[in-house]
mmCIF file of the N, C-alpha and C atoms, coordinates in Angstrom:
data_MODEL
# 
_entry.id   MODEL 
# 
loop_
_atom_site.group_PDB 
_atom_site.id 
_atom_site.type_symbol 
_atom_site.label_atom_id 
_atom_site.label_alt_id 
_atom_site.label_comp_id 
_atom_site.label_asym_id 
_atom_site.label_entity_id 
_atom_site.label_seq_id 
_atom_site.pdbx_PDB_ins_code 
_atom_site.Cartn_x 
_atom_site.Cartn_y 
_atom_site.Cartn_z 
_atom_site.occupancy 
_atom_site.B_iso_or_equiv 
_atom_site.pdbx_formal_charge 
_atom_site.auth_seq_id 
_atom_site.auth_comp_id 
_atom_site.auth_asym_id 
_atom_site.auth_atom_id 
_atom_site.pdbx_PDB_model_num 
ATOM 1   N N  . UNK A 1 1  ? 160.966 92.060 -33.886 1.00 0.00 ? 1  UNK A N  1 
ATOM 2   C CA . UNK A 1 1  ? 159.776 91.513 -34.511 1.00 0.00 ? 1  UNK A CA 1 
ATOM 3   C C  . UNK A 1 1  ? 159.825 89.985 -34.533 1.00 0.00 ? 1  UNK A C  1 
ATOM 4   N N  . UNK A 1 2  ? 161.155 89.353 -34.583 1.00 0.00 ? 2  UNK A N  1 
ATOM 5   C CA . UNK A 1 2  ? 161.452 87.719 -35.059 1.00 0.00 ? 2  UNK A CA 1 
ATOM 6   C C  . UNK A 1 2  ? 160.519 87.219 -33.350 1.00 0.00 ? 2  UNK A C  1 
ATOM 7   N N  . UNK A 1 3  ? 161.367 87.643 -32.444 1.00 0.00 ? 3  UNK A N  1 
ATOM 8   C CA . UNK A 1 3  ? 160.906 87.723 -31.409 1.00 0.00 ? 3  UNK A CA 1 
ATOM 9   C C  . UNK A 1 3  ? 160.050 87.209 -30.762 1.00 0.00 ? 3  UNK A C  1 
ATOM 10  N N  . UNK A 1 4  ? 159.018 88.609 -31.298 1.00 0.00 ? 4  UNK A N  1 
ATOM 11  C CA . UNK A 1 4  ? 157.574 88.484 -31.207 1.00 0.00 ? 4  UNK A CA 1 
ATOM 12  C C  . UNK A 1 4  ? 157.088 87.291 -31.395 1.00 0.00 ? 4  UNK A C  1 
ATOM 13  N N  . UNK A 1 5  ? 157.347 87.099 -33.390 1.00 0.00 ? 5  UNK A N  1 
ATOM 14  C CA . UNK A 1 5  ? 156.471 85.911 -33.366 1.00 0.00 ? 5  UNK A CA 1 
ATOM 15  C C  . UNK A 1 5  ? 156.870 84.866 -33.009 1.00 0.00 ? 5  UNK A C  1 
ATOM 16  N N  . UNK A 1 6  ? 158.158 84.720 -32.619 1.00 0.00 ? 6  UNK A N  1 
ATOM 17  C CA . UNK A 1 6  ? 158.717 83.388 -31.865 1.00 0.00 ? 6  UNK A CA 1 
ATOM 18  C C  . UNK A 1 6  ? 158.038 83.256 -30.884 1.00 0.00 ? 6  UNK A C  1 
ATOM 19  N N  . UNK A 1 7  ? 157.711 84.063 -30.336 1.00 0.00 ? 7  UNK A N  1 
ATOM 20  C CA . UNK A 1 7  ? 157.047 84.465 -28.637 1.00 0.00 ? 7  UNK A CA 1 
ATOM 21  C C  . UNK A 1 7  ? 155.518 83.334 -28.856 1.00 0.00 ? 7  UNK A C  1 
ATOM 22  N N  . UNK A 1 8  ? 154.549 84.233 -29.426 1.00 0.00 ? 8  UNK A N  1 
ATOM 23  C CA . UNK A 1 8  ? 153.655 84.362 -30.425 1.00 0.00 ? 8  UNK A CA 1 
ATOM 24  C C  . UNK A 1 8  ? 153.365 82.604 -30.397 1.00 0.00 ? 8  UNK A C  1 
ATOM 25  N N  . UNK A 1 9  ? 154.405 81.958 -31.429 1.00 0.00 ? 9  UNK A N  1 
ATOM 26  C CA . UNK A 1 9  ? 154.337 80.870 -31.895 1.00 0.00 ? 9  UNK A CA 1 
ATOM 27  C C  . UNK A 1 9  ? 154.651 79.797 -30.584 1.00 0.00 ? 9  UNK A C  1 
ATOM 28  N N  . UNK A 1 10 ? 155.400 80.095 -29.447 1.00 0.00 ? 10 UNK A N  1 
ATOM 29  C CA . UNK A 1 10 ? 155.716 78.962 -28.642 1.00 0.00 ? 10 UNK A CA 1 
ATOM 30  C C  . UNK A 1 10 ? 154.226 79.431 -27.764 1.00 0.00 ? 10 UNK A C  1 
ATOM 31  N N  . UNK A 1 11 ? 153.427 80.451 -27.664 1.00 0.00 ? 11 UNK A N  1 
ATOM 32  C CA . UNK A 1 11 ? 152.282 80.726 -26.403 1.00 0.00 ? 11 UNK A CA 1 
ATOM 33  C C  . UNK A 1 11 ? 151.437 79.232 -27.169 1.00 0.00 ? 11 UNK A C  1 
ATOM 34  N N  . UNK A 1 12 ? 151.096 79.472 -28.685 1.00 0.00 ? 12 UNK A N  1 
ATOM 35  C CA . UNK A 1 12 ? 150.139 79.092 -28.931 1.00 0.00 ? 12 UNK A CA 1 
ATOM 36  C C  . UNK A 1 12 ? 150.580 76.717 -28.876 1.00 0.00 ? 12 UNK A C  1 
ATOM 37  N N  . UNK A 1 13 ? 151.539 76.509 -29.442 1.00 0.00 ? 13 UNK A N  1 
ATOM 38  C CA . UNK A 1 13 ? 152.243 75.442 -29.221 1.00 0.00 ? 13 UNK A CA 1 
ATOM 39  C C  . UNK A 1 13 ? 151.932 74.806 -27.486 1.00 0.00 ? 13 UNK A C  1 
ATOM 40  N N  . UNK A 1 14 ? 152.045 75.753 -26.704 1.00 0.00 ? 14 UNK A N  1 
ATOM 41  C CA . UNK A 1 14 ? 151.912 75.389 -25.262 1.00 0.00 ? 14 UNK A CA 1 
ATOM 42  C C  . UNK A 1 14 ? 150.515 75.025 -25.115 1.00 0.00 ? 14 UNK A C  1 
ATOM 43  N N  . UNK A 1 15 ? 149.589 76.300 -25.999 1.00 0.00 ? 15 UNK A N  1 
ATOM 44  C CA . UNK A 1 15 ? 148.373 75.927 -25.453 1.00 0.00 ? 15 UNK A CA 1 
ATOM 45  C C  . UNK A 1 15 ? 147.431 74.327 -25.812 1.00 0.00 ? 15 UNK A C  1 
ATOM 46  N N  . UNK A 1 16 ? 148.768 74.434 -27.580 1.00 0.00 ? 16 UNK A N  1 
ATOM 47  C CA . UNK A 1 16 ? 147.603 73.095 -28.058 1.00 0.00 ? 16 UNK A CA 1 
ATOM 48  C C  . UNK A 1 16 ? 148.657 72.037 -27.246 1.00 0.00 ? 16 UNK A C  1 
ATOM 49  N N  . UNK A 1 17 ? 148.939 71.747 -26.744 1.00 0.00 ? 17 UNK A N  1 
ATOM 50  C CA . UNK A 1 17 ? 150.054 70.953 -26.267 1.00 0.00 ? 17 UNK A CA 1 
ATOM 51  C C  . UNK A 1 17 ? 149.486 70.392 -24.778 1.00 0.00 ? 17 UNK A C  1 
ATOM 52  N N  . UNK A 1 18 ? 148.940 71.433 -24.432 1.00 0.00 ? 18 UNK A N  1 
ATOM 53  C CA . UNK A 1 18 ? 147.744 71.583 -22.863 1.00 0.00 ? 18 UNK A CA 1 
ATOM 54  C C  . UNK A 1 18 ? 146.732 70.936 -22.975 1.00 0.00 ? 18 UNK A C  1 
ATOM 55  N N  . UNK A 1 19 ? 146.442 71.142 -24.566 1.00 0.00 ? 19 UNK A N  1 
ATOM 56  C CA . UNK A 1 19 ? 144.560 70.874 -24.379 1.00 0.00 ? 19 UNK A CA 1 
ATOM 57  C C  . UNK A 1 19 ? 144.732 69.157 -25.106 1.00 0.00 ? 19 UNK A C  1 
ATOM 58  N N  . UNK A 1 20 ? 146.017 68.752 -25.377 1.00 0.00 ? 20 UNK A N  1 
ATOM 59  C CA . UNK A 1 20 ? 145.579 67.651 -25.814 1.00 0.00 ? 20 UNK A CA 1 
ATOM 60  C C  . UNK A 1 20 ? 146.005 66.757 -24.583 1.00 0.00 ? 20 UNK A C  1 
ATOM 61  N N  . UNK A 1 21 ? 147.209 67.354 -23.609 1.00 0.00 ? 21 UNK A N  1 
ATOM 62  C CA . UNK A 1 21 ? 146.974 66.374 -23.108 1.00 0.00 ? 21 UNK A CA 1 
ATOM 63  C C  . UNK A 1 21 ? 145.931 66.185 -21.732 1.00 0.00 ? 21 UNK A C  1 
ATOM 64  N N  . UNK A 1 22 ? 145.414 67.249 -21.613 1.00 0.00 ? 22 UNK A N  1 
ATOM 65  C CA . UNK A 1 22 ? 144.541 67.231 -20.784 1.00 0.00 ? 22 UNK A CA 1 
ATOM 66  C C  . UNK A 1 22 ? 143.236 66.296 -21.516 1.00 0.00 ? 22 UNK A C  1 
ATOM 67  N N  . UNK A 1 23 ? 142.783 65.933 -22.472 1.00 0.00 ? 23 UNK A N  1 
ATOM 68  C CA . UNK A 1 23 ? 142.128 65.303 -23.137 1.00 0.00 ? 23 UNK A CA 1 
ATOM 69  C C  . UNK A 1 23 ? 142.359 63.968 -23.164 1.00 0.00 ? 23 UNK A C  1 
ATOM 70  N N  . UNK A 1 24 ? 143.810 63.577 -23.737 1.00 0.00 ? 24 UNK A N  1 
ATOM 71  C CA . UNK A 1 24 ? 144.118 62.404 -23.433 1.00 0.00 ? 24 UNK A CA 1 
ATOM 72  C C  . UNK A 1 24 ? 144.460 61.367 -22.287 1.00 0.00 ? 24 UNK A C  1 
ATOM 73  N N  . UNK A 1 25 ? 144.550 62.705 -20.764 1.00 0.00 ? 25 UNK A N  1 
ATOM 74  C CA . UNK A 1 25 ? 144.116 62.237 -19.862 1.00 0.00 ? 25 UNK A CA 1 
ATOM 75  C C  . UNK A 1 25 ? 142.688 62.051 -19.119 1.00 0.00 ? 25 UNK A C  1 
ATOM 76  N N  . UNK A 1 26 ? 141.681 62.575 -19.715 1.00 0.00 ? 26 UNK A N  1 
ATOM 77  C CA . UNK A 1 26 ? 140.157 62.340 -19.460 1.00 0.00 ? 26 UNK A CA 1 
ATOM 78  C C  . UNK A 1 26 ? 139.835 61.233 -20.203 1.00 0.00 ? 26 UNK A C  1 
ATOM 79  N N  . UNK A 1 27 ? 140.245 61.171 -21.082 1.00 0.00 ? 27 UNK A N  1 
ATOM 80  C CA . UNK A 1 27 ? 140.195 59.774 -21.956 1.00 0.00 ? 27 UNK A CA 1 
ATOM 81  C C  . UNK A 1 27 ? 140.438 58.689 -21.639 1.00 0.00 ? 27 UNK A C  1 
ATOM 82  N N  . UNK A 1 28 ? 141.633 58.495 -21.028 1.00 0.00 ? 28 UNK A N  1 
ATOM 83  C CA . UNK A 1 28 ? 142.290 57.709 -20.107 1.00 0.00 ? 28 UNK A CA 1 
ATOM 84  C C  . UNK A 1 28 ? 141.673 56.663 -18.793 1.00 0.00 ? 28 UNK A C  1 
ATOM 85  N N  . UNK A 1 29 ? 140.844 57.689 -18.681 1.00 0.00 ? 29 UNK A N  1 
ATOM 86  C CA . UNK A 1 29 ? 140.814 57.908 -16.814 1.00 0.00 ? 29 UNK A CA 1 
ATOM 87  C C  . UNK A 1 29 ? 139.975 56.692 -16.714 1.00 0.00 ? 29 UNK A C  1 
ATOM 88  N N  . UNK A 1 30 ? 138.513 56.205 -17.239 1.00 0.00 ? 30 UNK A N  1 
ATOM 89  C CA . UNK A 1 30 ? 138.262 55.059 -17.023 1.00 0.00 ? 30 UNK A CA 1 
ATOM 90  C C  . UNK A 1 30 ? 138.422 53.561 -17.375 1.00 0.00 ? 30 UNK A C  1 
ATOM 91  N N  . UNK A 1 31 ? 139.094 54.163 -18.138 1.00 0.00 ? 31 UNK A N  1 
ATOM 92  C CA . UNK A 1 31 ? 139.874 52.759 -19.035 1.00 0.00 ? 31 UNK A CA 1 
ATOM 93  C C  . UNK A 1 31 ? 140.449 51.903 -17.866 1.00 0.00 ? 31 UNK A C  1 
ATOM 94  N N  . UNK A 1 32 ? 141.114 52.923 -17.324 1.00 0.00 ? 32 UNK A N  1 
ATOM 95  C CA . UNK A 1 32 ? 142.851 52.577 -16.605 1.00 0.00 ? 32 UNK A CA 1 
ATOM 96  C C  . UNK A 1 32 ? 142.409 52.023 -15.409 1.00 0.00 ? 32 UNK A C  1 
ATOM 97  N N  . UNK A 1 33 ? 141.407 52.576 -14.834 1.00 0.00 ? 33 UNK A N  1 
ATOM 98  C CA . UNK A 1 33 ? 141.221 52.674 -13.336 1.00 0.00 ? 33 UNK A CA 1 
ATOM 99  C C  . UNK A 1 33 ? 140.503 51.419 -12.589 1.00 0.00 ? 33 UNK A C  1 
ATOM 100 N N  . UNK A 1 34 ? 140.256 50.307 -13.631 1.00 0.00 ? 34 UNK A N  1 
ATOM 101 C CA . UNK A 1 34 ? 140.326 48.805 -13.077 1.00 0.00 ? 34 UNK A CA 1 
ATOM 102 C C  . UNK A 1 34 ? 141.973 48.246 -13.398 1.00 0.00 ? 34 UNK A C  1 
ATOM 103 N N  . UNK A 1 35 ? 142.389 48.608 -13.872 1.00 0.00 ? 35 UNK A N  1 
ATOM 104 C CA . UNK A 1 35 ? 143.773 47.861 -13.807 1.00 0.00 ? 35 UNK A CA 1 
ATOM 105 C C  . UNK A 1 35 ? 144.371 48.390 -13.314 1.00 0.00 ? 35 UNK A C  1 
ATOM 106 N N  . UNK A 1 36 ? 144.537 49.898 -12.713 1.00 0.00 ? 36 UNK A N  1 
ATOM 107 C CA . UNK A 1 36 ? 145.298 50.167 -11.909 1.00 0.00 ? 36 UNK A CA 1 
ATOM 108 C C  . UNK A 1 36 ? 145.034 49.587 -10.333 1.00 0.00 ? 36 UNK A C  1 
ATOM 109 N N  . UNK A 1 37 ? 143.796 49.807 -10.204 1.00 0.00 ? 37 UNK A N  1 
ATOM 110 C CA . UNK A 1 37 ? 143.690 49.262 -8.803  1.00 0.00 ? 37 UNK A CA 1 
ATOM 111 C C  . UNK A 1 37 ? 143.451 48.086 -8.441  1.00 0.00 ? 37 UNK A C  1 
ATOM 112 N N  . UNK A 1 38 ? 143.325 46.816 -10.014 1.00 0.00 ? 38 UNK A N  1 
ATOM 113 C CA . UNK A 1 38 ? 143.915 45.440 -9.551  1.00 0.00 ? 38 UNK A CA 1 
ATOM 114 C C  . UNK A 1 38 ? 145.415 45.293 -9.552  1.00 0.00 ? 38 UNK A C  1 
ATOM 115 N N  . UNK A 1 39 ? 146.408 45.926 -10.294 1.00 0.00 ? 39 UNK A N  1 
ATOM 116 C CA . UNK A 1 39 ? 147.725 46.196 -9.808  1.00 0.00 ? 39 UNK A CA 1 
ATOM 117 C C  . UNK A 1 39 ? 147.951 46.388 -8.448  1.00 0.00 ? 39 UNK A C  1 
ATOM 118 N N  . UNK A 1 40 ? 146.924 47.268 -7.593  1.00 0.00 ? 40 UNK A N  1 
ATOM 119 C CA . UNK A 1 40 ? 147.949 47.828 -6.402  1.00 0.00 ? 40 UNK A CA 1 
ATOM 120 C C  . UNK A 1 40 ? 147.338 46.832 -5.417  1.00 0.00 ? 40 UNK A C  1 
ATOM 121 N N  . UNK A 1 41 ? 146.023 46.218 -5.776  1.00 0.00 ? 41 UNK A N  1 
ATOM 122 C CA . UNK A 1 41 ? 145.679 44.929 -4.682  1.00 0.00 ? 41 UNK A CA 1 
ATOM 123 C C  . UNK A 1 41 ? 146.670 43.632 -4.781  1.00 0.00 ? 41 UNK A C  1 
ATOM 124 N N  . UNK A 1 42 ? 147.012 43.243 -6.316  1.00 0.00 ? 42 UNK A N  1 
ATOM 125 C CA . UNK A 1 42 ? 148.381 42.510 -6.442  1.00 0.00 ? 42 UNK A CA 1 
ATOM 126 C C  . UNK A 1 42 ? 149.341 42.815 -5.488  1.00 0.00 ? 42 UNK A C  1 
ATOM 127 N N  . UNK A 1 43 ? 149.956 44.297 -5.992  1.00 0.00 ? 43 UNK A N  1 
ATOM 128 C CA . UNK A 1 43 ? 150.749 44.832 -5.181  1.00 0.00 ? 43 UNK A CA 1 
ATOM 129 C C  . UNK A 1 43 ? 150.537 44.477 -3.847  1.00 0.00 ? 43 UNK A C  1 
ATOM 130 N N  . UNK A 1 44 ? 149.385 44.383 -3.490  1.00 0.00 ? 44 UNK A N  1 
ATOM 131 C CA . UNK A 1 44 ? 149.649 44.460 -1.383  1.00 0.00 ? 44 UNK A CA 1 
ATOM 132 C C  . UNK A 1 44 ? 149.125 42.801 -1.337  1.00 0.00 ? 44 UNK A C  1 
ATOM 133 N N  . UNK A 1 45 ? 149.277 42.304 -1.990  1.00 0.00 ? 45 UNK A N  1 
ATOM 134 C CA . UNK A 1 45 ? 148.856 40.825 -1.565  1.00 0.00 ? 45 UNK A CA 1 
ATOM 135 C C  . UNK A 1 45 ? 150.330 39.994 -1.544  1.00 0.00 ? 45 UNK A C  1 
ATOM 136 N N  . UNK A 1 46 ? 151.082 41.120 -2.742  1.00 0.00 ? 46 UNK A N  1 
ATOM 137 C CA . UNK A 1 46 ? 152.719 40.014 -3.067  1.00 0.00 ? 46 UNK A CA 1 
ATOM 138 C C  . UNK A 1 46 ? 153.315 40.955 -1.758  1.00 0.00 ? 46 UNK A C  1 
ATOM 139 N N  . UNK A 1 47 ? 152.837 42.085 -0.611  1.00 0.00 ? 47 UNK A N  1 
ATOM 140 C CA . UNK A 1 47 ? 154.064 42.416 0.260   1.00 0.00 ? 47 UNK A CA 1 
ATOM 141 C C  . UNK A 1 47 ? 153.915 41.532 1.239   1.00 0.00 ? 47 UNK A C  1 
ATOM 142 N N  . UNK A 1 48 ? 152.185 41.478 1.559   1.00 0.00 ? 48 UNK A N  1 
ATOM 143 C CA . UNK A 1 48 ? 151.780 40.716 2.648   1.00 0.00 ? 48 UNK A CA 1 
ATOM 144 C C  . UNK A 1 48 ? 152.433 39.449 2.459   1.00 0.00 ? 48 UNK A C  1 
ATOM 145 N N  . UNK A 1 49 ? 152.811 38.756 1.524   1.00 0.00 ? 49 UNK A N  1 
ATOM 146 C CA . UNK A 1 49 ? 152.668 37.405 1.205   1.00 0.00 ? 49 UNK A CA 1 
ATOM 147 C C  . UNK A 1 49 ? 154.570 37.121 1.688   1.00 0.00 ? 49 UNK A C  1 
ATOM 148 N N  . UNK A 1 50 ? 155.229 37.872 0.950   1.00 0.00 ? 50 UNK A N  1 
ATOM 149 C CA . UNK A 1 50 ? 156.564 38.402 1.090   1.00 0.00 ? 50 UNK A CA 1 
ATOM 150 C C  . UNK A 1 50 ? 157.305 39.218 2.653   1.00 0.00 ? 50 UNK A C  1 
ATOM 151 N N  . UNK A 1 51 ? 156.546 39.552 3.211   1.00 0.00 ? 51 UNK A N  1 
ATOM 152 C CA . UNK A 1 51 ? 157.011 39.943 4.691   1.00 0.00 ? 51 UNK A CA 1 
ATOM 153 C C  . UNK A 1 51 ? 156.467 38.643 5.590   1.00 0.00 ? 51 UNK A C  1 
ATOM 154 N N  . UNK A 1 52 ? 155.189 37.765 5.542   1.00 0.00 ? 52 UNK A N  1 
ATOM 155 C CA . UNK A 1 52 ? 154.948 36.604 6.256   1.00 0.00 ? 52 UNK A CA 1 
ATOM 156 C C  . UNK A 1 52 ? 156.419 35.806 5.756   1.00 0.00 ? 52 UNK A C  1 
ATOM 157 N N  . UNK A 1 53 ? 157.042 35.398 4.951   1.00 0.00 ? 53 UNK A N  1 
ATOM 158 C CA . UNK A 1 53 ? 157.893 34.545 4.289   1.00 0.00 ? 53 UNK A CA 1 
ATOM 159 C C  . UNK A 1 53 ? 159.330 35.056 5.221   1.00 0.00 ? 53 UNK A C  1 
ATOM 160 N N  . UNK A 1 54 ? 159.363 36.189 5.132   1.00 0.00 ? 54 UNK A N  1 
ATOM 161 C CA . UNK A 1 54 ? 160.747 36.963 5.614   1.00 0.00 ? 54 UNK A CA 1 
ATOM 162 C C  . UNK A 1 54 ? 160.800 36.793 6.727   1.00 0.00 ? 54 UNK A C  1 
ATOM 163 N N  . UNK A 1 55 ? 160.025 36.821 7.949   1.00 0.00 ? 55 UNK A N  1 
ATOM 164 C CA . UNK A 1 55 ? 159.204 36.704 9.352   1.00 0.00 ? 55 UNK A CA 1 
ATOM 165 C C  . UNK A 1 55 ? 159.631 35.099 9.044   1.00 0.00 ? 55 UNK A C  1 
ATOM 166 N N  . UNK A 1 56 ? 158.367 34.510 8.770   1.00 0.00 ? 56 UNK A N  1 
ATOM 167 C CA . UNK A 1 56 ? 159.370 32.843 8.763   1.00 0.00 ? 56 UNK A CA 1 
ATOM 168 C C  . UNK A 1 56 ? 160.691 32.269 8.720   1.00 0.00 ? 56 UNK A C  1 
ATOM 169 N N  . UNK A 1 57 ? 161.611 32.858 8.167   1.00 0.00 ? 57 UNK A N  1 
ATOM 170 C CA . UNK A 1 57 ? 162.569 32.415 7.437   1.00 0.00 ? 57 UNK A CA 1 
ATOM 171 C C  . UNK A 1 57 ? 163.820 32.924 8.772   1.00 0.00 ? 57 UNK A C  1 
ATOM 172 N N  . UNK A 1 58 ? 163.154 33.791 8.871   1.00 0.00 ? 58 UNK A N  1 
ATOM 173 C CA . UNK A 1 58 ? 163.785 34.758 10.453  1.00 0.00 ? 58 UNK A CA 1 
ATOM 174 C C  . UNK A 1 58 ? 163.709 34.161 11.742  1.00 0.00 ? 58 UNK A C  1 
ATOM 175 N N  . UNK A 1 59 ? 162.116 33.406 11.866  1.00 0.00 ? 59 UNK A N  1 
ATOM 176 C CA . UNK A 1 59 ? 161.892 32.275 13.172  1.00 0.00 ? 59 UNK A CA 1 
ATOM 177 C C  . UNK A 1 59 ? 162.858 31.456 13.027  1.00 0.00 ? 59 UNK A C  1 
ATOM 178 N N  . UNK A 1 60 ? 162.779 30.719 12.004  1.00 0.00 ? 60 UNK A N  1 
ATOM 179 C CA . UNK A 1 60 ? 163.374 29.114 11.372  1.00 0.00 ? 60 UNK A CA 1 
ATOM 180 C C  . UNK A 1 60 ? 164.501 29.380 11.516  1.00 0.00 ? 60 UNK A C  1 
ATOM 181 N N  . UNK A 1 61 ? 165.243 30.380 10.942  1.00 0.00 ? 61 UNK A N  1 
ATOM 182 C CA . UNK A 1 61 ? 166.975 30.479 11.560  1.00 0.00 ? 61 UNK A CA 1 
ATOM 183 C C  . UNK A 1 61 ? 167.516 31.189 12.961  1.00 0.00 ? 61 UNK A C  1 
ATOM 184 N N  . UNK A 1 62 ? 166.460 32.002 13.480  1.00 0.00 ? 62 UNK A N  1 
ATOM 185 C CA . UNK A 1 62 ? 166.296 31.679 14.923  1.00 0.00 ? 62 UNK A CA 1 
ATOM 186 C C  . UNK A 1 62 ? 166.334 31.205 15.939  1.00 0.00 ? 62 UNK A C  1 
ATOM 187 N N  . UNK A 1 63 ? 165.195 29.884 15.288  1.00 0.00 ? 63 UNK A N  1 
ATOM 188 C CA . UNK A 1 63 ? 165.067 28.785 16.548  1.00 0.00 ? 63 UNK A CA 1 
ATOM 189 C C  . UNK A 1 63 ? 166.388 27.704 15.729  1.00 0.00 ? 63 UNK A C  1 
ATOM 190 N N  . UNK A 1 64 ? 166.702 27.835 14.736  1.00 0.00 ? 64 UNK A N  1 
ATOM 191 C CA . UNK A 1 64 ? 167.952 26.752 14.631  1.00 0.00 ? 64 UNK A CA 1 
ATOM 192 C C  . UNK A 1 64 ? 169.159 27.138 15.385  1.00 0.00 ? 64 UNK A C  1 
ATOM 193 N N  . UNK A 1 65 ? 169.039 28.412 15.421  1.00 0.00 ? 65 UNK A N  1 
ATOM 194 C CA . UNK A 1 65 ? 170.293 29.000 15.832  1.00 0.00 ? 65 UNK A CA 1 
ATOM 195 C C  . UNK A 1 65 ? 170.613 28.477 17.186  1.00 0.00 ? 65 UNK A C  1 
ATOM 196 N N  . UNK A 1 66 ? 169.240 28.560 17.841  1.00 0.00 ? 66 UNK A N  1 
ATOM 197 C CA . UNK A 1 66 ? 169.113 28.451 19.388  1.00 0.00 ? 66 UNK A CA 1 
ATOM 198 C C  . UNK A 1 66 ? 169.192 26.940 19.619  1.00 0.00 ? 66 UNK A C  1 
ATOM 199 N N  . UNK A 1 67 ? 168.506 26.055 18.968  1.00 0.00 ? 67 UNK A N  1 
ATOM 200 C CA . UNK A 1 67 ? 168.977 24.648 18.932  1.00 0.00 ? 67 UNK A CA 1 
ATOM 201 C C  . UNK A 1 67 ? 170.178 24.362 18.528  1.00 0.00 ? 67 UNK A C  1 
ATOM 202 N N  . UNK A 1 68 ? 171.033 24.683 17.920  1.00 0.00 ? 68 UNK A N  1 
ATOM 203 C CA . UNK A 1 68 ? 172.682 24.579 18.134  1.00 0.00 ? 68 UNK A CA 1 
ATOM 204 C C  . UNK A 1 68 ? 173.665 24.709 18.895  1.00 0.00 ? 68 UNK A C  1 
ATOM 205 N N  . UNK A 1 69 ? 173.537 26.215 19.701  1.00 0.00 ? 69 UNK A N  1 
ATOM 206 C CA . UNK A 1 69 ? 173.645 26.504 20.881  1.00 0.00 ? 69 UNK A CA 1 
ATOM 207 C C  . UNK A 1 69 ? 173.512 25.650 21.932  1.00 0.00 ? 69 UNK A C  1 
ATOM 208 N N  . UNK A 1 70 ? 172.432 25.254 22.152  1.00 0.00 ? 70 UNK A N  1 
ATOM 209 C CA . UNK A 1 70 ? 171.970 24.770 22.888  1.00 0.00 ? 70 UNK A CA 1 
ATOM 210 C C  . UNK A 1 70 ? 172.983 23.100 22.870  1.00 0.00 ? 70 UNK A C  1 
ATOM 211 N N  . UNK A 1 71 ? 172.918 22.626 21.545  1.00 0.00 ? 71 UNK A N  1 
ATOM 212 C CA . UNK A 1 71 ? 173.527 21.323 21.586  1.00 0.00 ? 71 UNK A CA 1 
ATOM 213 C C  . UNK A 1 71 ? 174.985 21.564 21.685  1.00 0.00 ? 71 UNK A C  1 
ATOM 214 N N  . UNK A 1 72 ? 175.700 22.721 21.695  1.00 0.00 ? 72 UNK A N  1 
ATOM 215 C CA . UNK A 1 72 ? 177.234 22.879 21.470  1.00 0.00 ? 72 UNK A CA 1 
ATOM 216 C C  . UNK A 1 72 ? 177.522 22.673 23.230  1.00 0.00 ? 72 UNK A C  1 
ATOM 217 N N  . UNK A 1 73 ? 176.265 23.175 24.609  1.00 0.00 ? 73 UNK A N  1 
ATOM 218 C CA . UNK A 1 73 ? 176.558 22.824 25.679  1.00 0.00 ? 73 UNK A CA 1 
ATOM 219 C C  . UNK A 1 73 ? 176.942 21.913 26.265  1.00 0.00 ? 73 UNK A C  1 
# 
């Protein structure tokens, strides 16, 4: 019988547990959804910005490399 209503007591716990957060994610949803997607344009402006830099930094010790070389002849 303990069981049961243990049973009983965790179905109903799950259900209110479901419905709130399914609520508090509808709630959510337009709040969020300008700052999330000025985050992820941030996001791709700091990779773009950050792989041009890495690419540079890669020429520049590149072509130094090759101008050293070049002067060690």
């Amino acid at each position: 019988m303990f069981n049961k209503t243990r049973n009983i007591l965790n179905n109903k716990l799950l259900a209110a547990s479901v419905l709130v957060t399914a609520s508090g994610s509808a709630f959510a949803e337009g709040a969020n959804e300008t700052a999330i997607t000025a985050a992820v344009d941030a996001g791709k402006s700091m990779v773009s910005l950050t792989t041009s830099g890495v690419i540079g930094i890669a020429a520049l010790g590149f072509g130094l490399g090759m101008v050293v070389s070049w002067l060690r002849k």
